[in-house]
KOLDRENTOR-628828 format. One record per residue (C-alpha): residue in one letter; residue number from 0; x, y, z. Coordinates in pm, whole numbers, plus 50000, padded with zeros to 5 digits. Layout:
<atoms>
ATOM  res    n      x      y      z
ATOM    A  NUM      X      Y      Z
...
</atoms>
This chain:
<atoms>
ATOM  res    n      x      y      z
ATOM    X    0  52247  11448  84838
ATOM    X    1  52260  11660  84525
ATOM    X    2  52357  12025  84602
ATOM    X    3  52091  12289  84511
ATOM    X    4  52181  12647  84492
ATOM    X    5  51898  12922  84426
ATOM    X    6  51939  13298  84412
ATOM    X    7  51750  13533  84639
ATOM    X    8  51868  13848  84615
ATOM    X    9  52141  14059  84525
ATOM    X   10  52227  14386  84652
ATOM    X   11  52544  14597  84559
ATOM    X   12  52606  14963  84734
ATOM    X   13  52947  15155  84652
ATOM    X   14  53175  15291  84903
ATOM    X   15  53060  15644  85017
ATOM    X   16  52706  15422  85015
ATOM    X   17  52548  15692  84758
ATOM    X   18  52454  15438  84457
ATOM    X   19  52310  15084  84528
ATOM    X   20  52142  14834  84303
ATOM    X   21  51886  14556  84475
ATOM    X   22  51658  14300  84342
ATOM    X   23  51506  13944  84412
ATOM    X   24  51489  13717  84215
ATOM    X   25  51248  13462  84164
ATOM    X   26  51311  13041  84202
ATOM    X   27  51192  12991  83819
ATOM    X   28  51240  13178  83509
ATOM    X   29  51436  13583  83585
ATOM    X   30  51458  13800  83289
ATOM    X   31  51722  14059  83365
ATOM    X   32  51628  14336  83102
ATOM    X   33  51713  14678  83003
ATOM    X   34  51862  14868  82704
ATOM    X   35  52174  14763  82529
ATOM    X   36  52503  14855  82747
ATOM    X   37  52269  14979  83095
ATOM    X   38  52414  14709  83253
ATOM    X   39  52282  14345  83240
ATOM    X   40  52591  14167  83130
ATOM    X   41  52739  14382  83442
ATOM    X   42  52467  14232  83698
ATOM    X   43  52544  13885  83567
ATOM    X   44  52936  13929  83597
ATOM    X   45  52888  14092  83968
ATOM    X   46  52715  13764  84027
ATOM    X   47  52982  13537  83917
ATOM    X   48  53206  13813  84101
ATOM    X   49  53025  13720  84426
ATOM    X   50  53097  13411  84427
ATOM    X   51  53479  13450  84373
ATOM    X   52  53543  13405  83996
ATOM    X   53  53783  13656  83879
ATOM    X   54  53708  13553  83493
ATOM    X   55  53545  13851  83462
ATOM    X   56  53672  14143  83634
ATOM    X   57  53806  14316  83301
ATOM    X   58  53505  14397  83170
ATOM    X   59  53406  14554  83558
ATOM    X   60  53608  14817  83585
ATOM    X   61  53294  15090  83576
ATOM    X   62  53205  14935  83887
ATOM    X   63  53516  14863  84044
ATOM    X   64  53582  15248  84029
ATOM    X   65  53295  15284  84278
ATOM    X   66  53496  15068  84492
ATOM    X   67  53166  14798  84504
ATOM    X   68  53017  14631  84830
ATOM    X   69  52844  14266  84697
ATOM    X   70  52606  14104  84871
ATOM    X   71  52401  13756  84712
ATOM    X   72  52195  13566  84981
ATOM    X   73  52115  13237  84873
ATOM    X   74  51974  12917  84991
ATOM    X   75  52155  12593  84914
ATOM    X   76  51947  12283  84974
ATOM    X   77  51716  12412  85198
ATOM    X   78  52012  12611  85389
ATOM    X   79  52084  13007  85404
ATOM    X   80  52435  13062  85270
ATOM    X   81  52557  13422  85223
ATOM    X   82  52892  13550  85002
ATOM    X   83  52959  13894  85081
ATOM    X   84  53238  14051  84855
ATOM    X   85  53471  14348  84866
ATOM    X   86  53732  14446  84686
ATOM    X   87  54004  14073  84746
ATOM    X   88  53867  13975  85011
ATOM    X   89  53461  13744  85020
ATOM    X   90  53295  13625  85328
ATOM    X   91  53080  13334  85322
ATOM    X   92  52805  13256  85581
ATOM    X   93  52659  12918  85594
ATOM    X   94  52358  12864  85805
ATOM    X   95  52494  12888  86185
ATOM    X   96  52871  12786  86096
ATOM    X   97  53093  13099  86172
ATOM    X   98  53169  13327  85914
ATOM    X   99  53450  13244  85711
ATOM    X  100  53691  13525  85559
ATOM    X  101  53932  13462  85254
ATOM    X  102  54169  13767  85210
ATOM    X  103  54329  13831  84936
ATOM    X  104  54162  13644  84655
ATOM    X  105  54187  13864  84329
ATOM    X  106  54458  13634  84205
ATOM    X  107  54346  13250  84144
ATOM    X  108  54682  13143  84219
ATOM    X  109  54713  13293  84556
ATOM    X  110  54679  13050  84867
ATOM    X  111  54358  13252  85024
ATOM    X  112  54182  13173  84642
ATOM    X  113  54338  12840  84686
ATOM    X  114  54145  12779  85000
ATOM    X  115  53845  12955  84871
ATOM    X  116  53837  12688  84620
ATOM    X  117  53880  12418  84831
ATOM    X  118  53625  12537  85049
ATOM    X  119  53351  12598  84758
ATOM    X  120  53420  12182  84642
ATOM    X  121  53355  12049  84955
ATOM    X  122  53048  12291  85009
ATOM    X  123  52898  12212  84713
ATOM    X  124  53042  11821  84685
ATOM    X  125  53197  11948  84387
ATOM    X  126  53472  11675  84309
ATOM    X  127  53593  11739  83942
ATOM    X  128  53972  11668  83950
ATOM    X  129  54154  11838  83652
ATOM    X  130  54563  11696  83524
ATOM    X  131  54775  12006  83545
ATOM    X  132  55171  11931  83526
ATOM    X  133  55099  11544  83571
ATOM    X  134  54907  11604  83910
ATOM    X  135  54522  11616  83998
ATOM    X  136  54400  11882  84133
ATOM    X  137  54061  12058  84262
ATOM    X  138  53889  12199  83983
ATOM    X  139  53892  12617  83942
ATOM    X  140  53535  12788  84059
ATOM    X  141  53478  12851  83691
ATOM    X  142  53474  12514  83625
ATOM    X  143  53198  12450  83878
ATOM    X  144  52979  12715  83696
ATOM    X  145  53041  12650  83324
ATOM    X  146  52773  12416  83280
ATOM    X  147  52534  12632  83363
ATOM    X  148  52692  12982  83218
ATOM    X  149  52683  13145  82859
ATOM    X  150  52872  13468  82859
ATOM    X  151  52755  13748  82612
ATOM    X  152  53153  13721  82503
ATOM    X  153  53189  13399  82362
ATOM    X  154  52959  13155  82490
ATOM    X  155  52730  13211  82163
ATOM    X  156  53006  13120  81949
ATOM    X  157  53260  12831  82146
ATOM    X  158  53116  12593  82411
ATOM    X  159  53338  12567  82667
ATOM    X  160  53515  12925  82659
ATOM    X  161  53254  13141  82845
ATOM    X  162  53523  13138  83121
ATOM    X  163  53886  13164  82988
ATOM    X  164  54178  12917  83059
ATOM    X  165  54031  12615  83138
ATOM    X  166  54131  12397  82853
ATOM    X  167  54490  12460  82973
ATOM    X  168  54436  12134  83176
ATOM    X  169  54497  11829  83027
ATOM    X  170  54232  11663  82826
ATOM    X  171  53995  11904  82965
ATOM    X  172  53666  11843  82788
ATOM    X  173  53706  11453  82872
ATOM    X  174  53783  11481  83260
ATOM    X  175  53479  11776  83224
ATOM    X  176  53243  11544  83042
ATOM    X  177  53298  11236  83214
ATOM    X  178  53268  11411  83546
ATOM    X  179  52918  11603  83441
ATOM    X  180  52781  11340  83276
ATOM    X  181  52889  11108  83592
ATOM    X  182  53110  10832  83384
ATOM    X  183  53404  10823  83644
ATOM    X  184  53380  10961  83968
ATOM    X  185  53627  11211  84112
ATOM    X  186  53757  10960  84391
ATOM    X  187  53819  10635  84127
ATOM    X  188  53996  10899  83892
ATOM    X  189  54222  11034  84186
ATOM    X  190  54292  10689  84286
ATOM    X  191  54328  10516  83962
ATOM    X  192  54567  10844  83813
ATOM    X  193  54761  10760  84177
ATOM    X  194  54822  10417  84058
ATOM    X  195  54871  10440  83771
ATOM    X  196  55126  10766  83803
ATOM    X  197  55323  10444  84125
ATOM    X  198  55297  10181  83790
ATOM    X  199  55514  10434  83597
ATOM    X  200  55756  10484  83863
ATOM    X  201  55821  10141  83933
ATOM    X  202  55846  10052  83533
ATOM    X  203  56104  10317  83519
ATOM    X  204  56304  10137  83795
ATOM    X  205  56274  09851  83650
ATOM    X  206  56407  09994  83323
ATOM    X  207  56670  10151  83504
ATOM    X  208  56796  09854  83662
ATOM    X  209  56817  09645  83352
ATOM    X  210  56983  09911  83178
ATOM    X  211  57234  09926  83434
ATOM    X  212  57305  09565  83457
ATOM    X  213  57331  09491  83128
ATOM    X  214  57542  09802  83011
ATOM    X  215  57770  09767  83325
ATOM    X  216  58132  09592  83151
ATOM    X  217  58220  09546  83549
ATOM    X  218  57945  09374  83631
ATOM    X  219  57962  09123  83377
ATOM    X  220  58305  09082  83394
ATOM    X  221  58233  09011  83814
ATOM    X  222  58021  08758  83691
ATOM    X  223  58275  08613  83439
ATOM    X  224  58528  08617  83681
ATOM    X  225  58393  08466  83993
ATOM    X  226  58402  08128  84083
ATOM    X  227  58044  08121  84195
ATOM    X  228  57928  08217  83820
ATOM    X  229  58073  07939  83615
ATOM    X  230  57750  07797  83505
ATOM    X  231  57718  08185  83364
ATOM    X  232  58048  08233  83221
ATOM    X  233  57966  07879  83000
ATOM    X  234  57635  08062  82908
ATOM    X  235  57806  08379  82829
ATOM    X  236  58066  08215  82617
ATOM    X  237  57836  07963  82442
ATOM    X  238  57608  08241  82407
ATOM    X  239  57924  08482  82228
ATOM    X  240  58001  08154  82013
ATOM    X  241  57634  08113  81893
ATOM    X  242  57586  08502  81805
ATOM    X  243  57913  08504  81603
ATOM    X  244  57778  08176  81434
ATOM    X  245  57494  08326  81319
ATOM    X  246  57671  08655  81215
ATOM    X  247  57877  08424  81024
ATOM    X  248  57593  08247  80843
ATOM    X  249  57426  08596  80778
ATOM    X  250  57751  08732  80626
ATOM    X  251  57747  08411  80371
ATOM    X  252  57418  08512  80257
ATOM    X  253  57479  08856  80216
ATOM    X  254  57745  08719  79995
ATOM    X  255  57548  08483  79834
ATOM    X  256  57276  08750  79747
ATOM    X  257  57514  09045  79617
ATOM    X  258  57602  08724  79363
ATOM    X  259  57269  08671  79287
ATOM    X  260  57159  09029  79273
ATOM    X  261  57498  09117  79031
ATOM    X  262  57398  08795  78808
ATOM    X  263  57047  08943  78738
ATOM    X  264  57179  09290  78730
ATOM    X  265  57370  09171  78423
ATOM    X  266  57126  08978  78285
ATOM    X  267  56901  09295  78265
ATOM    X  268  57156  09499  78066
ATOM    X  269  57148  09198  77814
ATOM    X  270  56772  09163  77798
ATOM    X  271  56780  09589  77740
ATOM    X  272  57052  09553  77479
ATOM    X  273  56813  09236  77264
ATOM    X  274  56469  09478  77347
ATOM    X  275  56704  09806  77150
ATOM    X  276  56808  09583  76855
ATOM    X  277  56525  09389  76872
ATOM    X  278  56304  09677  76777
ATOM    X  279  56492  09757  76453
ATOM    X  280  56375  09384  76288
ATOM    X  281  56071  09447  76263
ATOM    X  282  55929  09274  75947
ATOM    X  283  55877  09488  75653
ATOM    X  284  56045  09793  75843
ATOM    X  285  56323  09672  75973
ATOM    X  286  56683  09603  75831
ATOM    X  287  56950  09277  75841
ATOM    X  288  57173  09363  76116
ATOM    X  289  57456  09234  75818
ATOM    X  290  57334  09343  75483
ATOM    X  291  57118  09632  75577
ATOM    X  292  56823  09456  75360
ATOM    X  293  56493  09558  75471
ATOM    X  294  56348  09256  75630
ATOM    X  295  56097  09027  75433
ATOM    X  296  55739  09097  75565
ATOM    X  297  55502  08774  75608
ATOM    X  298  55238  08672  75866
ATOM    X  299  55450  08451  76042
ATOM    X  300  55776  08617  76082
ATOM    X  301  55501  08919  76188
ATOM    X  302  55421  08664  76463
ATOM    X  303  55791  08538  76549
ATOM    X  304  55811  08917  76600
ATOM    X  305  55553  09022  76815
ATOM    X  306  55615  08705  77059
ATOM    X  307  56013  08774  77089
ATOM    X  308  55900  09091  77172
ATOM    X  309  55664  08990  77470
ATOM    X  310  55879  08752  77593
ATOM    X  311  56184  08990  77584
ATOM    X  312  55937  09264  77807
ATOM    X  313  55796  08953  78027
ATOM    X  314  56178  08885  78101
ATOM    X  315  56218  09217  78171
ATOM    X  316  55956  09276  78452
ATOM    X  317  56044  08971  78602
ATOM    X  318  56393  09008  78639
ATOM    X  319  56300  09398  78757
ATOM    X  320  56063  09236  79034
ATOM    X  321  56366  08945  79095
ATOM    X  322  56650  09248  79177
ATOM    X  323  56376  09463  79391
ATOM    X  324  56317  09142  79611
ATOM    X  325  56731  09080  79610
ATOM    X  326  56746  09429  79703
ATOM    X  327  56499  09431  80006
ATOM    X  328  56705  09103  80136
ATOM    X  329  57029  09226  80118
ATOM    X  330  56940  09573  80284
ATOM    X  331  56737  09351  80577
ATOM    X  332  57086  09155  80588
ATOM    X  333  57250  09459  80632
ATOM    X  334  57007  09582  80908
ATOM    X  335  57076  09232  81123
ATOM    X  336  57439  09205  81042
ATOM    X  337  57529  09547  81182
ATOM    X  338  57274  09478  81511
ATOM    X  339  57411  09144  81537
ATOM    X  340  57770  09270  81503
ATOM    X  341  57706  09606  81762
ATOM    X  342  57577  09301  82049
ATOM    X  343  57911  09141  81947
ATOM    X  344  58146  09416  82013
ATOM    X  345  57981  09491  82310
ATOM    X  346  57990  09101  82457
ATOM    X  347  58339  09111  82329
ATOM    X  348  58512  09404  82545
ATOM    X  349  58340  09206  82853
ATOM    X  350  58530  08885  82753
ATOM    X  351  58851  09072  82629
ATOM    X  352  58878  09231  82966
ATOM    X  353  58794  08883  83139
ATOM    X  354  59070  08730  82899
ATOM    X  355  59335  08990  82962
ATOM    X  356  59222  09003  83313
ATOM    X  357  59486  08928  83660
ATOM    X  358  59281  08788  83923
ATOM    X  359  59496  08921  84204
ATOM    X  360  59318  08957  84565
ATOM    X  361  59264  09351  84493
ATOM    X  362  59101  09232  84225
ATOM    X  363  58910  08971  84312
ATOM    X  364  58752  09214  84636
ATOM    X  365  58651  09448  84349
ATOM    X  366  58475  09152  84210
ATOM    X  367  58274  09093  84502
ATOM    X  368  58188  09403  84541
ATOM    X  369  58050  09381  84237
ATOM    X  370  57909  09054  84279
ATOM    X  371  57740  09168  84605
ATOM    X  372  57603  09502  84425
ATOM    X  373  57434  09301  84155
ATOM    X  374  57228  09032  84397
ATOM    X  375  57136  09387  84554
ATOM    X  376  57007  09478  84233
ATOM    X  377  56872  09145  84149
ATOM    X  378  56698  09154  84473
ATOM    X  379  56519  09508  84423
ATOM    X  380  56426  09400  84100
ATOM    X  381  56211  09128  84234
ATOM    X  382  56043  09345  84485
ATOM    X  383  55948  09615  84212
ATOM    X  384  55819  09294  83994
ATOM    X  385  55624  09210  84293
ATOM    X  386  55500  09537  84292
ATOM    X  387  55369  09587  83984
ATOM    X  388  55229  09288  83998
ATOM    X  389  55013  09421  84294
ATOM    X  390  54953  09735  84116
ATOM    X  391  54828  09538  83815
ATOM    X  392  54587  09365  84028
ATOM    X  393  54458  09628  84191
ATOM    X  394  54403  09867  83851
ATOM    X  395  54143  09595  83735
ATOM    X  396  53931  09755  84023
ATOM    X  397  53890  10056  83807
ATOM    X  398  53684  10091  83458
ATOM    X  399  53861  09965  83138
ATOM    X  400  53897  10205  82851
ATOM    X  401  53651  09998  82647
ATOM    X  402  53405  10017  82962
ATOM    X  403  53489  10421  83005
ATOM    X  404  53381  10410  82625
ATOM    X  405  53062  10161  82643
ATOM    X  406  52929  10436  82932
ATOM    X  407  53047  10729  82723
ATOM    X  408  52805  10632  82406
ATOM    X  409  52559  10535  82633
ATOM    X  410  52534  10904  82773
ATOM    X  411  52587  11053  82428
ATOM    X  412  52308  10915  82282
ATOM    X  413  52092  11011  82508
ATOM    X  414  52240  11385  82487
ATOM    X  415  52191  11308  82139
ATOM    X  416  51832  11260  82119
ATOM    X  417  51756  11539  82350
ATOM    X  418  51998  11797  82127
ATOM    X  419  51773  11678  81793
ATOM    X  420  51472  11735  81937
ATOM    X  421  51572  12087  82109
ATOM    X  422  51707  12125  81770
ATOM    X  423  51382  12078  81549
ATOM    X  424  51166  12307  81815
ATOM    X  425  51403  12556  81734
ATOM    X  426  51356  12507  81360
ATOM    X  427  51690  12450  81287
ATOM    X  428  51835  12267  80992
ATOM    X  429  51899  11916  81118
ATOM    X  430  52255  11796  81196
ATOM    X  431  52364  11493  81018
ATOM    X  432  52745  11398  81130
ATOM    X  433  52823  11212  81432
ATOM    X  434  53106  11485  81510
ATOM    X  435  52830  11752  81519
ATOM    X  436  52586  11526  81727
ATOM    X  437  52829  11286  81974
ATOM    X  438  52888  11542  82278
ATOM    X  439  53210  11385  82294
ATOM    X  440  53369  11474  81927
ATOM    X  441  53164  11862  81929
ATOM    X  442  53389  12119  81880
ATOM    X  443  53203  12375  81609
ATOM    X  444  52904  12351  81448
ATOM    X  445  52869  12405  81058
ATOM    X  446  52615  12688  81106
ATOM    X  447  52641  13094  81147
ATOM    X  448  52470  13385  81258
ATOM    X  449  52119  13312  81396
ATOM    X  450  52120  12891  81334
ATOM    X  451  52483  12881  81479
ATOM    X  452  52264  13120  81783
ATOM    X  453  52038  12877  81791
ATOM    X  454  52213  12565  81760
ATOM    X  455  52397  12641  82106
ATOM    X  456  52112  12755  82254
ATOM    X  457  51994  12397  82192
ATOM    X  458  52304  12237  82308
ATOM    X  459  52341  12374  82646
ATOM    X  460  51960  12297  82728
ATOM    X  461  52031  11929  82612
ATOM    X  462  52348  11953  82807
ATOM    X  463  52192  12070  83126
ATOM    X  464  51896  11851  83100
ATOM    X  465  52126  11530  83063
ATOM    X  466  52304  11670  83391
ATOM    X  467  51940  11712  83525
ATOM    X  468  51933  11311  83521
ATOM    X  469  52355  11258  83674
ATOM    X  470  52314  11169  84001
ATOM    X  471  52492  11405  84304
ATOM    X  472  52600  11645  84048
ATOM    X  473  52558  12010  84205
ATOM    X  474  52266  12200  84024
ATOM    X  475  52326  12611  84006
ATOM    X  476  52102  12861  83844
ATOM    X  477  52135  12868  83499
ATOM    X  478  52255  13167  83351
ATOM    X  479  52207  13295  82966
ATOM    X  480  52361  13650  82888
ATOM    X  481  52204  13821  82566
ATOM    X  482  52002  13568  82445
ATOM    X  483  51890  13785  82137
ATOM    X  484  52240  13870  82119
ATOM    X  485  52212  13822  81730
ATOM    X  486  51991  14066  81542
ATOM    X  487  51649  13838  81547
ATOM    X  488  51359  13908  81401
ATOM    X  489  51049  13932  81647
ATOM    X  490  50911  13615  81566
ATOM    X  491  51300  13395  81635
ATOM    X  492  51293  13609  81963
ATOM    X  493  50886  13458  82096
ATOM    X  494  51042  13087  81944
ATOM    X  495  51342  13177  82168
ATOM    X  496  51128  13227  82464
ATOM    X  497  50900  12998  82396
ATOM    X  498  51171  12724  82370
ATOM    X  499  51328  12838  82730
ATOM    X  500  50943  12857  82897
ATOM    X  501  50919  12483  82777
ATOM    X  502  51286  12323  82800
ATOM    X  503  51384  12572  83155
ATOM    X  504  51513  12318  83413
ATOM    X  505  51276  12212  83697
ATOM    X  506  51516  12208  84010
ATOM    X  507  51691  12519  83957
ATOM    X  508  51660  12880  83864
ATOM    X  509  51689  12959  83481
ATOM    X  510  51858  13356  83405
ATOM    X  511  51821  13538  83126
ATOM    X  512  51914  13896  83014
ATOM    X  513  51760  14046  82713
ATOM    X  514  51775  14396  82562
ATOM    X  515  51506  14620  82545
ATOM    X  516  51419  14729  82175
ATOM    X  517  51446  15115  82109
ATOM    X  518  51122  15153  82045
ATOM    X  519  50931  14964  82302
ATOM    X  520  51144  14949  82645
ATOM    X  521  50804  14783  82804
ATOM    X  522  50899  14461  82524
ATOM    X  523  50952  14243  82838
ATOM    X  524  50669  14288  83059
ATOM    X  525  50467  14187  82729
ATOM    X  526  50684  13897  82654
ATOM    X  527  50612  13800  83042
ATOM    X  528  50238  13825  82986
ATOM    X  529  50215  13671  82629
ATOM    X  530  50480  13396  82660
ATOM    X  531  50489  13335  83053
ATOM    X  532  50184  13436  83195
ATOM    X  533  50353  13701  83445
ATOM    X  534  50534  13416  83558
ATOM    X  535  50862  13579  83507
ATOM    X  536  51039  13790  83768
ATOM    X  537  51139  14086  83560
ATOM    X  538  51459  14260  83698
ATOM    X  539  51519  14602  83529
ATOM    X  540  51853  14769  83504
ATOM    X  541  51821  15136  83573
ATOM    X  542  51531  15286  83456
ATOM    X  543  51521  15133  83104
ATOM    X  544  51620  15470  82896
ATOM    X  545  52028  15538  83030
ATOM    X  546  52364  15315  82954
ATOM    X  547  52566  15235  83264
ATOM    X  548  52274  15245  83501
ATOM    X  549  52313  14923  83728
ATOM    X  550  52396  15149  84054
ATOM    X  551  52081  15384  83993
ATOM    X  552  51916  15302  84329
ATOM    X  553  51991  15529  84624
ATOM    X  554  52175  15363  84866
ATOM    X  555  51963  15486  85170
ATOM    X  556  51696  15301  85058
ATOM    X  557  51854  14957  85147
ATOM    X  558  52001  15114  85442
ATOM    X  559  51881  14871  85667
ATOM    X  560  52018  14550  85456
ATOM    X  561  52362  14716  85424
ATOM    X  562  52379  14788  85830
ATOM    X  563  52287  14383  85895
ATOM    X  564  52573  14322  85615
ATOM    X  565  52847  14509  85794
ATOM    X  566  52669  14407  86180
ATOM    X  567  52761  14053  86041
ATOM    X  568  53088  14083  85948
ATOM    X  569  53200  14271  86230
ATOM    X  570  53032  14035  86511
ATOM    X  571  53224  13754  86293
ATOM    X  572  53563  13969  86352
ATOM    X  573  53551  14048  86737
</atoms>
């Protein structure tokens, strides 16, 4: 069953339990507002925080100096789930399980994060696999949340960078595609990179051996030697005979086309010398080459000229074309006679040592040793054939590259026509390249400013609407920090809203944060009464007028939530 996680309420209360901040939130559209820098991007990071990302903790440290209690209360699927944060270590409570503690989880590489992560995948059937240092491994928490994140930072400018690192994996944005967009499943991919990682192995053996076999002078020479091989000594030596042969016959024609190449070489400096002198006896212009007469000028002789002359510069080019296709044979010649002439030498030490060889018993021991070494090898070499013959068979299981590419167009069209038609509600100038349109080749977009703000506000609805459709994919609230992040005019901020009342996903929570405008701090309860019809939960920061006003609340206040907090993690711990 798909996993469905909706946001409750948050509360937050620092560590002498002075300052607090507490809101619900509402199971449709939130609008998280307040002036610019009071704290929204702060709420939305605590959030994140909560759940164990560390992504964000450098722009927290405000609120890490008041040494911050977290508490989000959730439901997932129907289910009460709790995360309770403080400081490195977050307690999760699922439904009636027992309380689970991770310790020690500021760093992602530490073993209690490790865990954490673990635990979070099989919680939320979350089974993206991700190739770091040629091994699979669980997917970070950021990774479960970037579909359905935009950070103020960056996530209105790069696609896949609201959280930082992740395209240090290999092929990232295909393994995160494919596994969103449900083209391979996590378990075929761990299975078929498993096979495929043994096929390797065993081709490398296979190399290995044959390497070793055939560049082993002992071996052969046990081979040569034996009485058992004689039917492969004949080979070798009828093989030797036939390889010098043919050296032989490619020597004579390397001969025979240095000849032919020299004759036409020659021939060339002829033709060059008749073109020079040629030119001076020119009819009328020109001069005997005996009595230094200028030459009699007449139609004909004009002709005699003129066709010398072609034919001389017809000869020329063809002779030029004749020595470049000498020239190419004789350096190909070259190429196979110093191959041919390497096996050779090689072959020969073998049969010199077998020639100059005493067979005394010592020697002839060592020779079945060898002997006995190479069926060893000639035996393990059938077993990895055998192998990988298996493997083979069981990789055509598993979705071809040209299927993994048929399923990948499929799903990018249909991203496609849901990305042009968020894109045209949004008025934005319409896309016309495939690498701006296939989900698979975007990277940038050719816009800036407000259309390149729009144009991503476009993609990640399309993007999280064609998730919408992937079957057991997880489904979290989805999160938009500054959405009028650029400076919009009223009219792009209503289309703005007006596009996310629409387009908001059904099953899950949408979040939004936008800044109040100097001169109206009321701007969103109008925008929730003009575009949403009060259907909006409105979550303030503060009291609308200060900057860095998240913990405004006083802590007594939620008194009674923060006892049940600790009254829970205490019963867990005795």
């Amino acid at each position: 069953m798909k996993k469905i996680l909706t946001i409750e309420s948050v509360l937050i209360w620092n560590a002498d339990q002075t300052k607090s901040f507490f809101s619900e939130f509402g199971d449709k559209i939130n609008i998280i507002h307040g002036p610019n820098t009071s704290g929204k991007s702060t709420l939305i990071l605590a959030l994140l925080y909560g759940f164990g990302i560390n992504d964000g903790n450098r722009y927290l440290k405000e609120i890490f100096d008041e040494q911050p209690t977290l508490k989000i209360s959730c439901r997932l699927s129907g289910s009460k789930l709790i995360f309770i944060r403080e400081k490195d270590t977050l307690y999760i409570k699922h439904d009636n399980q027992p309380l689970r503690i991770f310790n020690g989880i500021s760093a992602n590489q530490s073993a209690e994060h490790v865990k954490l992560k673990e635990f979070m995948a099989k919680l939320f059937d979350f089974n993206l696999r991700l190739e770091s240092k040629n091994e699979l491994k669980h997917g970070p928490i950021e990774s479960m949340f970037l579909p359905y994140y935009v950070s103020q930072s960056v996530g209105w400018i790069y696609l896949r960078d609201s959280f930082s690192g992740l395209n240090f994996f290999k092929n990232f944005k295909d393994d995160y595609l494919d596994y969103y967009l449900g083209i391979e499943s996590s378990e075929e991919r761990i299975e078929k990179h498993r096979l495929e990682s043994e096929l390797r192995n065993i081709n490398t053996q296979i190399t290995v051996l044959g390497d070793f076999e055939g560049k082993n002078a002992e071996l052969q020479l046990a081979k040569l030697a034996d009485e058992e091989f004689v039917k492969t000594s004949n080979e070798y030596i009828n093989n030797y005979r036939s390889r010098y042969k043919n050296l032989a016959k490619k020597e004579d024609q390397h001969v025979l086309a240095s000849n032919e190449l020299s004759y036409y070489q020659e021939r060339k400096i002829v033709l060059q010398k008749v073109f020079r002198n040629h030119k001076l006896q020119q009819p009328e212009s020109g001069e005997c080459p005996t009595c230094s007469q200028t030459l009699p000028y007449s139609l004909s002789s004009k002709y005699i000229y003129e066709q010398e002359k072609n034919d001389t510069i017809s000869n020329l080019e063809n002779i030029s074309a004749k020595i470049k296709e000498i020239q190419s044979r004789i350096n190909s010649l070259d190429q196979e006679i110093a191959a041919e002439r390497d096996i050779i030498s090689n072959e020969y030490q073998v049969l010199k040592k077998y020639t100059n060889s005493d067979i005394s018993f010592d020697k002839w021991i060592d020779n079945k040793a060898n002997l006995e070494m190479l069926k060893n090898l000639n035996s393990r070499a059938g077993e990895l054939a055998l192998a990988k013959e298996k493997l083979l068979e069981r990789l055509k299981a598993f979705k071809t590259d040209s299927q993994i590419t048929e399923l990948r167009a499929n799903k990018s069209s249909l991203f496609r026509a849901t990305f042009e038609r968020f894109l045209e509600q949004l008025h934005v100038k319409k896309l016309e390249e495939d690498r701006y349109l296939n989900i698979y080749d975007i990277t940038a977009f050719p816009y800036q400013g407000v259309e390149l703000h729009l144009t991503i506000l476009a993609y990640h609805f399309a993007f999280n609407t064609v998730i919408s459709e992937t079957t057991e994919i997880h489904r979290l609230p989805f999160i938009l920090d500054a959405i009028f992040k650029e400076d919009l005019d009223d009219p792009t901020r209503k289309l703005i809203l007006e596009f996310i009342k629409k387009n908001a996903p059904k099953d899950t929570q949408t979040i939004i944060s936008i800044a109040d405008t100097k001169d109206k701090i009321d701007k969103s309860s109008e925008y929730n009464s003009t575009i949403f019809n009060n259907s909006a939960k409105l979550i303030q920061i503060g009291d609308g007028l200060q900057k860095r006003s998240l913990l405004n609340q006083k802590a007594e206040l939620h008194s009674k939530l923060i006892e049940e907090t600790y009254a829970m993690i205490e019963e867990s711990i005795n």
